[in-house]
VEXGU-581746 format. One record per residue (C-alpha): residue number from 1; x, y, z. Coordinates in steps of 0.02 Angstrom, whole numbers, plus 32768, in hexadecimal, padded with zeros to 4 digits. Layout:
! residues N
NUM:X:Y:Z
...
! end
This chain:
! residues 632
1:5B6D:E1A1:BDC0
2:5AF7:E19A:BD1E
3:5B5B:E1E2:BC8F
4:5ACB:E200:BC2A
5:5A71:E268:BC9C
6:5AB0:E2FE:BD0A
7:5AC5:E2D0:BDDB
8:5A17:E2DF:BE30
9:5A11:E386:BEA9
10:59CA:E3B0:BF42
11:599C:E46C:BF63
12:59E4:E48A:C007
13:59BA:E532:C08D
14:5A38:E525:C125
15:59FE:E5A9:C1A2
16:5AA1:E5B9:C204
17:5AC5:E620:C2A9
18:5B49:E6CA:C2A7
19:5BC5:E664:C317
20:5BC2:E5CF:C28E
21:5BB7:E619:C1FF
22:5C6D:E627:C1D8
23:5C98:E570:C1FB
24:5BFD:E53C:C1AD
25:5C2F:E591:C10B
26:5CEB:E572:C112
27:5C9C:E4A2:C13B
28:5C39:E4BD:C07B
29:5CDA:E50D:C01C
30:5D31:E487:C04F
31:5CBC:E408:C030
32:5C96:E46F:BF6D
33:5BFE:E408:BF60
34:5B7C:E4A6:BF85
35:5B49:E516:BEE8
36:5B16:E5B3:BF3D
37:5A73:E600:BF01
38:5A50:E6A4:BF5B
39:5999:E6E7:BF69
40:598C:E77B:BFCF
41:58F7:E7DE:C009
42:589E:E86B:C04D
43:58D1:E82F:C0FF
44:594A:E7AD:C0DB
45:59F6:E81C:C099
46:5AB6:E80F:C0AC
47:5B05:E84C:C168
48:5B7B:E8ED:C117
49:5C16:E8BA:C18B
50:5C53:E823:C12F
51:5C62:E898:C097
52:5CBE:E918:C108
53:5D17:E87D:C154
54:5D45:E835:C091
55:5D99:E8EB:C083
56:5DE6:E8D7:C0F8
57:5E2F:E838:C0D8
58:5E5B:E86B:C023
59:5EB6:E906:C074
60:5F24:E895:C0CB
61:5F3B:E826:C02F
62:5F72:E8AE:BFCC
63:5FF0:E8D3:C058
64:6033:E831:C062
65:603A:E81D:BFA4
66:60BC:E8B5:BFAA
67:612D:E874:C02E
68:6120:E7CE:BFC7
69:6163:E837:BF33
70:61E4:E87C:BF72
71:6228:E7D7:BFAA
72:6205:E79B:BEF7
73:6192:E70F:BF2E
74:60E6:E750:BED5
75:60AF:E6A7:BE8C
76:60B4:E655:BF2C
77:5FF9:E685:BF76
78:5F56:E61A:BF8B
79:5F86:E56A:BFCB
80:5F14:E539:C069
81:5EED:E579:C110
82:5E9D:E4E7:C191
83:5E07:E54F:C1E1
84:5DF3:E605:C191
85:5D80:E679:C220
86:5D72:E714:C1E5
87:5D54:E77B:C270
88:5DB0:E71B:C2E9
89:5E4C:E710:C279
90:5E60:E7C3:C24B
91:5EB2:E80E:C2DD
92:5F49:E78B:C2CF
93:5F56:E799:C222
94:5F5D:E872:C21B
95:5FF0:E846:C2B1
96:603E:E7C4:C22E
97:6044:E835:C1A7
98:6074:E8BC:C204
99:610B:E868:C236
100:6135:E823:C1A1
101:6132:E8E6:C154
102:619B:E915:C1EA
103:621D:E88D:C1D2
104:6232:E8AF:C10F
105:620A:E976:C118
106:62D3:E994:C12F
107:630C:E915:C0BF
108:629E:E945:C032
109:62BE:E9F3:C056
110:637F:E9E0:C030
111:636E:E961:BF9F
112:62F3:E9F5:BF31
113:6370:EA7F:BF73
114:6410:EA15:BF1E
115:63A0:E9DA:BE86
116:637B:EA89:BE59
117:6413:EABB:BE7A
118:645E:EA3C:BE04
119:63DF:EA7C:BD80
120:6417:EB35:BD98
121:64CF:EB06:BD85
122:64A7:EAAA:BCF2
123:6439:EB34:BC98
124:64D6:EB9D:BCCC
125:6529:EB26:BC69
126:64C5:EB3F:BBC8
127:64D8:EBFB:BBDF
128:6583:EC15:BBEC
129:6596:EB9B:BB65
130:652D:EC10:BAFB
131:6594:ECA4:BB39
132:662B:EC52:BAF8
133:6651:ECAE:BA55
134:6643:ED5E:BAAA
135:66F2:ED47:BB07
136:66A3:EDC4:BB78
137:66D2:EDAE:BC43
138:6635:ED65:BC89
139:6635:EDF1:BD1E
140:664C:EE88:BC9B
141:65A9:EE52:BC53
142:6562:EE54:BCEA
143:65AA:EF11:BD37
144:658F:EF7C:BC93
145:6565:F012:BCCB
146:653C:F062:BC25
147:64CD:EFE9:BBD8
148:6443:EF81:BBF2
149:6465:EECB:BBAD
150:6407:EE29:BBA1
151:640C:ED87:BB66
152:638C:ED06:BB58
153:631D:ECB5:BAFC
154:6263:ECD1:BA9D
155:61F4:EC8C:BA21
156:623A:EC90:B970
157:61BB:ECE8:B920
158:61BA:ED7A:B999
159:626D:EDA6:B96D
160:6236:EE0F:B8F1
161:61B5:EE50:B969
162:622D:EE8F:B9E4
163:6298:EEEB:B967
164:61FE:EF40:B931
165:61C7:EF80:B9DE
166:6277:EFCA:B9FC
167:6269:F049:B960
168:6271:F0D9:B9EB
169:6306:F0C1:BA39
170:63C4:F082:B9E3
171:63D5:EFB2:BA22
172:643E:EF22:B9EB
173:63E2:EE89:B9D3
174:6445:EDED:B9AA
175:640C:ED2F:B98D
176:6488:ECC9:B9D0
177:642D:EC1A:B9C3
178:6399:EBEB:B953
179:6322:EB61:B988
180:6294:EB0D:B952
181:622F:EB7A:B9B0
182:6291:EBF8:BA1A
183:6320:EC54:B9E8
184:6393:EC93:BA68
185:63CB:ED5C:BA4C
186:642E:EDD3:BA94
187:63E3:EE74:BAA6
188:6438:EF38:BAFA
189:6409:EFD7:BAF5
190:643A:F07C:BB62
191:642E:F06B:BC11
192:63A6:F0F0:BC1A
193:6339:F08D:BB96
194:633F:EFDB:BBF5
195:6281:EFFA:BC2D
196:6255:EFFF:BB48
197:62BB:EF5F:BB53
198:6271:EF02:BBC6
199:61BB:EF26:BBB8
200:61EA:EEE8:BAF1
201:6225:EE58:BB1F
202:61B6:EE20:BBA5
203:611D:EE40:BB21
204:6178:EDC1:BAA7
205:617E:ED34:BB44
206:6231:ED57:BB62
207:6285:ECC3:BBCA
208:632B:ED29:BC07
209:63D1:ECCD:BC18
210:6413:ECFF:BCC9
211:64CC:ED18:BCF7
212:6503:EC89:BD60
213:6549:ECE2:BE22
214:65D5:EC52:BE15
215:6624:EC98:BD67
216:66B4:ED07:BD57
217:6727:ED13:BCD0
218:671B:ECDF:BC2A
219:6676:EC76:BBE6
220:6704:EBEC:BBD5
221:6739:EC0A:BC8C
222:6694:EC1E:BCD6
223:665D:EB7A:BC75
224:66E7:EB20:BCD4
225:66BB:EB58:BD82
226:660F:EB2F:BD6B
227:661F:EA79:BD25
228:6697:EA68:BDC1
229:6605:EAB5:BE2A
230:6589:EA51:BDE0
231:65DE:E9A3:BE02
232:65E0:E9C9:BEA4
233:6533:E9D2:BEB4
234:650C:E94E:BE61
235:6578:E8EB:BEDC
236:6519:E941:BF67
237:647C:E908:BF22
238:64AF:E841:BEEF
239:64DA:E84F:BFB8
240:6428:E893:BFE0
241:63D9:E815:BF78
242:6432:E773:BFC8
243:63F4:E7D3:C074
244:6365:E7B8:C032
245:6359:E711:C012
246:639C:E6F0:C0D3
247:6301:E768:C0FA
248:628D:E706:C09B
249:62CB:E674:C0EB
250:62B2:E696:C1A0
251:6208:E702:C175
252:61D4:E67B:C0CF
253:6147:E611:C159
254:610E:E691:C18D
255:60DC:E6F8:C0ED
256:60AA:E654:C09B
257:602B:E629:C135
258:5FEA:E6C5:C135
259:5FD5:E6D1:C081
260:5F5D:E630:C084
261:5F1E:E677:C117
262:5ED3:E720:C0DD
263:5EA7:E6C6:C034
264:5E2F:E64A:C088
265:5DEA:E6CC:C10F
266:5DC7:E74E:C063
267:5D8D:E6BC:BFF7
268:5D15:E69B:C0B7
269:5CDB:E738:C0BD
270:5CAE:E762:C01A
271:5C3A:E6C3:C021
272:5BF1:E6F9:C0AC
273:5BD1:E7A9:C090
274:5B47:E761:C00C
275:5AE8:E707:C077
276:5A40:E751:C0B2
277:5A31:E77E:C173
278:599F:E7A5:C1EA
279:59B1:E7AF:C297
280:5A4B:E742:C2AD
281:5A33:E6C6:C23D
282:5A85:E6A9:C188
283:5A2D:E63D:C107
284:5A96:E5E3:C09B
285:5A43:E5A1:C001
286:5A68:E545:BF86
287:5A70:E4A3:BF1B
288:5ABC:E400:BF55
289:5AD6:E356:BF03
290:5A4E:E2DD:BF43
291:5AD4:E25C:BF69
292:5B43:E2C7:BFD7
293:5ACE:E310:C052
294:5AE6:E2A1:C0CF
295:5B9F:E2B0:C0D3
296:5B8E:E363:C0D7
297:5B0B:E389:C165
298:5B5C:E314:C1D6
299:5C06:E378:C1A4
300:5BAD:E42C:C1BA
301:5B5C:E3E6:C26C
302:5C16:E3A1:C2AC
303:5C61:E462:C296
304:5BB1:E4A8:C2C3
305:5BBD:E4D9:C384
306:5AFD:E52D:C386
307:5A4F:E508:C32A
308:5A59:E4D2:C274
309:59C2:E4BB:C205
310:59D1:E46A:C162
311:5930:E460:C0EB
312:5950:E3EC:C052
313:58B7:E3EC:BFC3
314:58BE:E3BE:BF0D
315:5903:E460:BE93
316:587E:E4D1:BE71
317:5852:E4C4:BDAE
318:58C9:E52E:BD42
319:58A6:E5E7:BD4F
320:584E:E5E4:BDF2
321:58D3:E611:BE79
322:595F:E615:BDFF
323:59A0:E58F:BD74
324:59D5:E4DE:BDC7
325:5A79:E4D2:BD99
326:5ABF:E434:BD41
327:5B44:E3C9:BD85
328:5B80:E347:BD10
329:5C09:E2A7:BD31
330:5C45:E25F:BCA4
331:5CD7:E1C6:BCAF
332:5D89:E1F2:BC94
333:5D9B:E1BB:BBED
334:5CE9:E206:BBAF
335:5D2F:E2C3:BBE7
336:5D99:E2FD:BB5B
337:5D02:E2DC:BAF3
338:5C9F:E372:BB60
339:5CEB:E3F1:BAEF
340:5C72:E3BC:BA5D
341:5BE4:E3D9:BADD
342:5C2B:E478:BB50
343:5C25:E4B4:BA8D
344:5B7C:E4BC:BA73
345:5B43:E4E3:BB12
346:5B28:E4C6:BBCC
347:5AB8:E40C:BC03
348:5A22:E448:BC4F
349:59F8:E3FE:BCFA
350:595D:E38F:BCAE
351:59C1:E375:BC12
352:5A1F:E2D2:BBDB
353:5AD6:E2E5:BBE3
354:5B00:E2C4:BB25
355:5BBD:E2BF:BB3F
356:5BC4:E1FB:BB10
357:5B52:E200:BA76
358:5BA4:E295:BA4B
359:5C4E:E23F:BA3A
360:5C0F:E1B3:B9F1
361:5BB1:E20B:B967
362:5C2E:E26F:B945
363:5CBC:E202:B931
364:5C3E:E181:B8C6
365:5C23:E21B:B854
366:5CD4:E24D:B845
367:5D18:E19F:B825
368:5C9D:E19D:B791
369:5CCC:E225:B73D
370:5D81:E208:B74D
371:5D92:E157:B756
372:5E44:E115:B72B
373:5ECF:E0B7:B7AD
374:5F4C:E11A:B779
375:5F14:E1CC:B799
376:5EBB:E195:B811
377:5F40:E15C:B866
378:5FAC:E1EF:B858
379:5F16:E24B:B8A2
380:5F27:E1BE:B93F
381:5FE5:E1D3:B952
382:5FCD:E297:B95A
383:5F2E:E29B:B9C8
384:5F7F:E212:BA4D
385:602E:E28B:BA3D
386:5FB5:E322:BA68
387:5F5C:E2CB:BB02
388:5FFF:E28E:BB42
389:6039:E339:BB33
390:5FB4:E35E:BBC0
391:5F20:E3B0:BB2E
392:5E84:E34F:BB2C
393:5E5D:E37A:BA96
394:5EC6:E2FE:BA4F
395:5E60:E268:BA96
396:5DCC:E2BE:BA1D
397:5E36:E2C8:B996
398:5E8C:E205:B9C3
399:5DE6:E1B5:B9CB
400:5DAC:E219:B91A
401:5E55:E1AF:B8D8
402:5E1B:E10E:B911
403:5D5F:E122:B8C3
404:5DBD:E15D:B813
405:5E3A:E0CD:B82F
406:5D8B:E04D:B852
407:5D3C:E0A3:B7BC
408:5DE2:E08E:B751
409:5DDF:DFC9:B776
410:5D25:DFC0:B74D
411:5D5B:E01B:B6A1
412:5DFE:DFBE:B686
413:5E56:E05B:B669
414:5F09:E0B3:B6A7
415:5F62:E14D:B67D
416:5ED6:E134:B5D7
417:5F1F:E076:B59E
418:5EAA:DFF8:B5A2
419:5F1A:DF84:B611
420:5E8F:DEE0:B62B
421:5DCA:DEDA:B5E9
422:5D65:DF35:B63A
423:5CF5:DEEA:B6CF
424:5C64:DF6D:B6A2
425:5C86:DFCE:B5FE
426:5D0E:E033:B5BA
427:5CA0:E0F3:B5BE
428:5CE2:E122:B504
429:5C9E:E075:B4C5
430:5BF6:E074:B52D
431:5BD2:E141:B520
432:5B1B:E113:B51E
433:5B1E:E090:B5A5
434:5B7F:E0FE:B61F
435:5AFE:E1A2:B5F7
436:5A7C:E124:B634
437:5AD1:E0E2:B6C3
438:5B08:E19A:B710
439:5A37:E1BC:B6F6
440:5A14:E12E:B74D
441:5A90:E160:B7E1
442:5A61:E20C:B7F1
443:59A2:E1BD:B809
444:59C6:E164:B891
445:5A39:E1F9:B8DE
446:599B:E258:B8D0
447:5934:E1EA:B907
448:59A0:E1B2:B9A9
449:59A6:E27B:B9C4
450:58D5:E275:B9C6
451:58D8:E1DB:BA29
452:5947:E245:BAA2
453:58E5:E2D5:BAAC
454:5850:E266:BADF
455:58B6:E231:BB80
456:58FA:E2E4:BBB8
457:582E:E31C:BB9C
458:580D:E28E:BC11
459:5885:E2AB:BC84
460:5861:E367:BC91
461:57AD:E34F:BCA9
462:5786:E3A9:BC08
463:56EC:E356:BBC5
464:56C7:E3CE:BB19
465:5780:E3C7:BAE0
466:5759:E307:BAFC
467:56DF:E2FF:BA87
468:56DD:E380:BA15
469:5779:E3BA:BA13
470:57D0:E3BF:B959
471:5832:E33A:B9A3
472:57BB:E2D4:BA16
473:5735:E26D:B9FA
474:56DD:E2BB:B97A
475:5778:E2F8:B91B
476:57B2:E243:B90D
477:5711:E1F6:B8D6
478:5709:E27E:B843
479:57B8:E25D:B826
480:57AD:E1B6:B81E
481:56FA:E1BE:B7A7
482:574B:E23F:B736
483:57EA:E201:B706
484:57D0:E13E:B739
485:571D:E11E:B6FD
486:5745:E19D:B657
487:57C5:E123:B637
488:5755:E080:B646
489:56D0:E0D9:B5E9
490:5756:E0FC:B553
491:577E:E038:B566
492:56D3:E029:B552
493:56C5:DFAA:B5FD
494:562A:E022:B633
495:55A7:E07A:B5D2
496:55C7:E14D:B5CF
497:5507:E153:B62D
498:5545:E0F4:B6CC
499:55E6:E158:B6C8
500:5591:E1F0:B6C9
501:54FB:E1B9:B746
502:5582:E1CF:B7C0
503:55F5:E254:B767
504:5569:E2E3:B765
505:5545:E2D5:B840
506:55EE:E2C1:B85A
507:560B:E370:B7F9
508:557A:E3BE:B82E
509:55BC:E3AF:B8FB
510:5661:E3F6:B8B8
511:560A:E488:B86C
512:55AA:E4A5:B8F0
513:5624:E489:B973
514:5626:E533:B9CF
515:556F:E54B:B9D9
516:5578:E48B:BA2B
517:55E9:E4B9:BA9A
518:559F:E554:BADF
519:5509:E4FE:BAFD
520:554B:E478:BB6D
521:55A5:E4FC:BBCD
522:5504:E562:BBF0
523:551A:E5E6:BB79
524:54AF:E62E:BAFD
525:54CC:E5D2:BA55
526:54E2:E633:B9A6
527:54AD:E5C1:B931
528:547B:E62D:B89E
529:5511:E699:B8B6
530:5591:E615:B8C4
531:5553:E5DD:B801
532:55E5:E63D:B7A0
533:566D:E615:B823
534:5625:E564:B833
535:5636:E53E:B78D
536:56E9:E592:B774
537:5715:E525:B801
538:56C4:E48C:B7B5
539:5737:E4A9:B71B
540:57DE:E4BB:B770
541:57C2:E429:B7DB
542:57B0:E3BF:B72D
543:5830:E41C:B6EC
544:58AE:E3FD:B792
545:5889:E341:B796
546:58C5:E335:B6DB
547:5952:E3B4:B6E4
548:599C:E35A:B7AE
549:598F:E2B7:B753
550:59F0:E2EF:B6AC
551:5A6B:E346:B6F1
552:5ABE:E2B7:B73A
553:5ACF:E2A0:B676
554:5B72:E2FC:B68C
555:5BC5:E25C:B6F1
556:5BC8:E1EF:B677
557:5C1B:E292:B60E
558:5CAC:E2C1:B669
559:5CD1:E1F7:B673
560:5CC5:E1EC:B5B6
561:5D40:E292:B59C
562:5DBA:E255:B618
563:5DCA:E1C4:B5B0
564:5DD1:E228:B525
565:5E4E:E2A7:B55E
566:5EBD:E215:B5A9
567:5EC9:E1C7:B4ED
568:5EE8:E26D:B4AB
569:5F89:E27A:B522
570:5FC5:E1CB:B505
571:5FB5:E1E3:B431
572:602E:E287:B44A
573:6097:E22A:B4B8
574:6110:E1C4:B442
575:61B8:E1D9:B40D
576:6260:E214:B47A
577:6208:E2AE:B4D3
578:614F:E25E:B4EE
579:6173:E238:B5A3
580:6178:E2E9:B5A7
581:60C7:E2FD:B55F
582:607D:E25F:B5C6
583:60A7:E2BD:B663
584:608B:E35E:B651
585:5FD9:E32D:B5FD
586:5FC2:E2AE:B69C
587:5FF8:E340:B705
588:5F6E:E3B7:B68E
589:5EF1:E31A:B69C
590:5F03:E307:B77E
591:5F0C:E3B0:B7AE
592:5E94:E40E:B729
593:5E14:E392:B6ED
594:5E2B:E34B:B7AB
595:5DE2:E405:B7EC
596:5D59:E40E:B78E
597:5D1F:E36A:B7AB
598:5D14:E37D:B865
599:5CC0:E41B:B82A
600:5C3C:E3CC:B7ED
601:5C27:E346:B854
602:5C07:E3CE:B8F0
603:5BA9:E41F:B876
604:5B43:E37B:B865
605:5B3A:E357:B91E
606:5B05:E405:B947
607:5A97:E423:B8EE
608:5A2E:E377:B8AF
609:5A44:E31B:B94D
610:5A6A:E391:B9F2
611:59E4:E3FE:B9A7
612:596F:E37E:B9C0
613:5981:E369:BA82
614:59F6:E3D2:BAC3
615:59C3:E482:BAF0
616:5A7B:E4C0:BB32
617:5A50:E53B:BB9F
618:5A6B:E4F0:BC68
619:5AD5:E532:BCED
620:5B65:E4F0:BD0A
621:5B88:E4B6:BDC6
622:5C0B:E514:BE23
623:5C00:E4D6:BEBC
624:5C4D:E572:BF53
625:5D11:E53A:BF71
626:5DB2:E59E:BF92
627:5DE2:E59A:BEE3
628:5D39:E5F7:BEAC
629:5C8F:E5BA:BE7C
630:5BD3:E5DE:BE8E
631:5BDC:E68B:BE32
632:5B55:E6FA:BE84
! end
């Protein structure tokens, strides 16, 4: 497996027959090695039962998933199923289910009857403790004869409201308990006017407090008898739930295997169901890796028990029969490093994979900037903490430690002392030198990124991005005659005649470019209208090569003010209390200056080297499996 370059693909068409077509697809999820790519047509379209039949399944999921609740065991779903067959399965699995709903119908039944009746008794509870104060028997308020009373409780603001509507008629409204947001009243007028009441209240979202049956006597005494009620059900339902662990127990295989079961047949079916059909036939299509066909045709013909066909060709060219997805192995140690690419964007399938040069050039960039052993150390000891904490991340951020720690030796420097002479140069003694040397790195970054563009042009076939691409060929050589022979010219090593004998072609191509290109593709070629736009182009191509090679500038910068800012911390740290300054400006000088300089090198990578080769924009490879893939 080339880690520089995505895994070589075949484009695969099985043509598969109705009686195989469920092994044969339950074969490739298993495998996960097939990334489905659907093209359907005027007489090639999906058969309408396996999305009847993936209804059907999900019906019986859904029923399952309740009985599974009610046992408490939701969580414990997916898992594996040996050999999911859609049709043939579903008649035993509607019987499983069926008996499991049978078996915990009762038992479930009971166990919500006794839970709400626990919650009733204990909403009794709160009301009679409300009632309290009245010292009213609980069955007088219930027989007046008289008067219409009731208690409950509404929103806060409609209190008001409520009094308001009753002008008519002579009421009693009382707040007993203020909330937040309710407030909980009694209210009584006449018998005869109980309809006013009512219809007041029920326009103000009235929640009424009802009059536990179990209460008689005194609030007090009626609070008794129900807390004594209300144990008692609780006991009733501690004994239902222990049932039902006994019940889970003898039914717990069962529901587990048919779980899995109707989860692989559902995850089968709704696979299926996107497959085109004619006349008994499925076509499955799709990409493969080049290196696992083998291994997977003789696995589909060992489960295949009629014909199988199974055309392999080279992928199509992207946008003709869909984009050719890109399926990329990097080693174990290189992976945490895919965040700085998965970032930018997706590698194409005729792209280079940039993960390695990525992490390199990053971390080289990084360590510049912030090069010292001792923060970069601490940045180590937190990144290897993170990673063995199980993020990935942290590995990034370890390896950024190491290149500031490599830097730091190469400058002498830690926690801003000078602690031996430096190898290479101290960056606020050698400002100018380090300015030249970050220059001189960014050229080769951009260079190596031009060099790299070259390949993935080669690679994808794509001859005019080869050679006059702002990057290829031609982009190079001007690059290289601008800034490089402009600088022997200034050294005066050539005469400014020779320099520009090859300058003024070089530009005029680059110009010209679009007309160029349109005419080796066959296409009629604006020359006199491309003029204006040519020669705007012209200028921000000069302008881009200067402006990518200077901004690199800013390097050698941030590795001049972290020196600076790490002498500023150690001249405020004397004295009794300067430890306290030293690490709360080493804490300022990690986590602060530490962000931004990983800002900018992304910022640098991005943008002056990925842009160079690295479009972004593949498909990733999901290849079909019972855990998902190959979205449709």
């Amino acid at each position: 497996m080339n880690p520089f370059t995505p895994e070589r693909l075949v484009d695969v068409s099985l043509f598969v027959t109705e009686r195989d077509v469920e092994t044969i697809t339950a074969t490739l999820m298993r495998e996960a090695s097939l990334h489905l790519n659907v093209q359907e047509s005027e007489h090639w379209t999906p058969a309408p039962k396996w999305a009847d039949l993936s209804e059907t399944y999900r019906a019986l999921l859904g029923r399952i998933d309740k009985v599974a609740h009610a046992l408490g065991r939701e969580g414990e779903g997916g898992g594996t199923y040996a050999d999911p067959r859609p049709m043939r399965d579903r008649p035993a699995l509607e019987s499983d289910v069926l008996r499991l709903e049978t078996r915990v119908a009762g038992w479930r039944d009971d166990l919500e009857a006794i839970e709400r009746r626990v919650r009733d008794l204990e909403a009794a509870e709160r009301q009679l403790a409300l009632l309290a104060p009245l010292g009213v028997p609980v069955d007088e308020l219930r027989s007046l004869r008289h008067h219409h009373v009731t208690i409950g409780s509404l929103p806060s603001e409609n209190v008001a409201r409520v009094a308001a509507a009753l002008f008519q008629v002579s009421f009693v409204l009382l707040p007993l308990e203020r909330g937040l947001e309710r407030t909980l009243v009694a209210a009584a007028v006449a018998d005869e006017d109980g309809h006013v009441l009512d219809r007041a209240l029920r326009s103000a979202f009235f929640e009424p407090v009802h009059l536990p049956s179990e209460a008689d006597g005194t609030p007090k005494e009626a609070l008794a008898a129900v807390e004594a009620l209300r144990r008692e059900a609780e006991a009733e339902r501690d004994a239902l739930r222990t049932a039902g662990d006994a019940l889970f127990t003898e039914v717990g295989d069962l529901l587990t295997e048919t779980r899995h079961a109707l989860h692989a047949n559902l995850a089968v079916c709704d696979v299926i169901r996107r497959f085109p059909f004619r006349d008994g036939v499925y076509v499955i299509g799709g990409y493969l890796p080049a290196a696992r066909l083998d291994e997977t045709e003789k696995k589909l013909r060992d489960v295949a028990e009629g014909q199988l066909v199974l055309e392999a060709l080279p992928p199509t060219p992207a946008g003709v029969g869909g984009e050719v997805p890109s399926l990329v192995y990097n080693p174990r140690w290189l992976r945490p490093f895919e965040i700085l690419v998965d970032t930018y964007g997706v590698t194409g399938y005729d792209e280079l994979n940039p993960t390695l040069l990525a992490a390199l050039v990053f971390t080289f960039m990084f360590g510049l900037m912030f090069g010292d052993m001792g923060h970069g150390a601490i940045l180590a000891a937190i990144g290897l903490l993170l990673a063995w904490r199980g993020l990935s991340a942290g590995i990034v951020l370890a390896a950024a430690g190491g290149a500031s720690i490599a830097f730091g030796a190469a400058y002498g420097m830690a926690f801003g002392y000078a602690v031996f002479d430096a190898p290479w140069l101290q960056p606020l003694h050698a400002i100018f030198e380090l300015l030249i040397a970050s220059v001189i790195a960014g050229v080769v970054i951009l260079n190596l990124g031009m060099i790299l563009n070259l390949i993935s042009a080669r690679r994808a076939g794509d001859t005019l991005r080869f050679w006059l691409d702002k990057s290829g060929v031609l982009g190079l050589a001007f690059y290289w005659t601008l800034v490089g022979g402009g600088l022997l010219v200034f050294q005066g090593l050539i005469p400014t005649p020779v320099w520009l004998l090859v300058l003024l072609p070089l530009a005029l191509l680059t110009m010209f470019r679009e007309p160029l290109e349109e005419r080796l593709r066959g296409q009629p070629a604006h020359w006199t209208g491309n003029l204006v736009g040519g020669f705007f182009e012209l200028f921000e191509t000069v302008i881009g090569y200067a402006s990518n090679s200077l901004s690199f500038v800013r390097m050698g910068a941030f590795a001049v003010a972290h020196e600076g800012l790490s002498h500023m911390v150690l001249s405020y740290s004397g004295g009794g209390t300067g430890w306290i300054v030293f690490l709360f400006g080493t804490l300022l000088i990690v986590g602060f200056e530490g962000l931004i300089v990983g800002i900018q090198a992304l910022r640098l990578s991005y943008y002056e080297f990925f842009g160079r080769f690295f479009g972004g924009r593949g498909t990733p490879f999901r290849p079909l499996s019972f855990s998902g893939g190959s979205d449709v």
